[in-house]
C-alpha positions in Angstrom: 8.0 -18.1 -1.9 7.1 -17.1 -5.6 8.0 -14.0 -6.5 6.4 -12.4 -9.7 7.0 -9.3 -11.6 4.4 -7.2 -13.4 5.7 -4.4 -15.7 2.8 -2.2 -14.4 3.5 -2.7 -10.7 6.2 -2.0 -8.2 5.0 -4.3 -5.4 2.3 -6.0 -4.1 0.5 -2.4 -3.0 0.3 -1.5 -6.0 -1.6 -4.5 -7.6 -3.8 -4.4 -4.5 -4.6 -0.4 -4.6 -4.8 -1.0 -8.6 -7.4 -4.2 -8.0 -9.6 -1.7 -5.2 -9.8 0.8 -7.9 -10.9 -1.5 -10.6 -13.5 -3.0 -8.5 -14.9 -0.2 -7.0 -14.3 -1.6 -3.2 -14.1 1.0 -0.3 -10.7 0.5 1.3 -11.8 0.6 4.7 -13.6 -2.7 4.6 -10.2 -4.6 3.4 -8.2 -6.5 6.4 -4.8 -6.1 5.3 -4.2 -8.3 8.4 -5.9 -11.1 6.9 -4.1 -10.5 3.1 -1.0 -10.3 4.8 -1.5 -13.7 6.0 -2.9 -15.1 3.4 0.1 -14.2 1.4 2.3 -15.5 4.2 1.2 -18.8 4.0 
């Protein structure tokens, strides 16, 4: 597994709630299911 670390992050949430906010995107039409297992694999 490859683990990175941003300065402006704590975890992974908080890149992915920073990236919905950048881009606009409504939250209820993101599968955290599938991004889960995306990461996963």
């Amino acid at each position: 597994m490859i683990r990175l670390k941003l300065p402006n992050f704590e975890g992974p949430l908080d890149l992915l709630l920073y990236l919905i906010r950048k881009n606009e995107l409504d939250i209820k039409t993101i599968s955290l299911a599938k991004i889960v297992r995306e990461y996963l694999e």
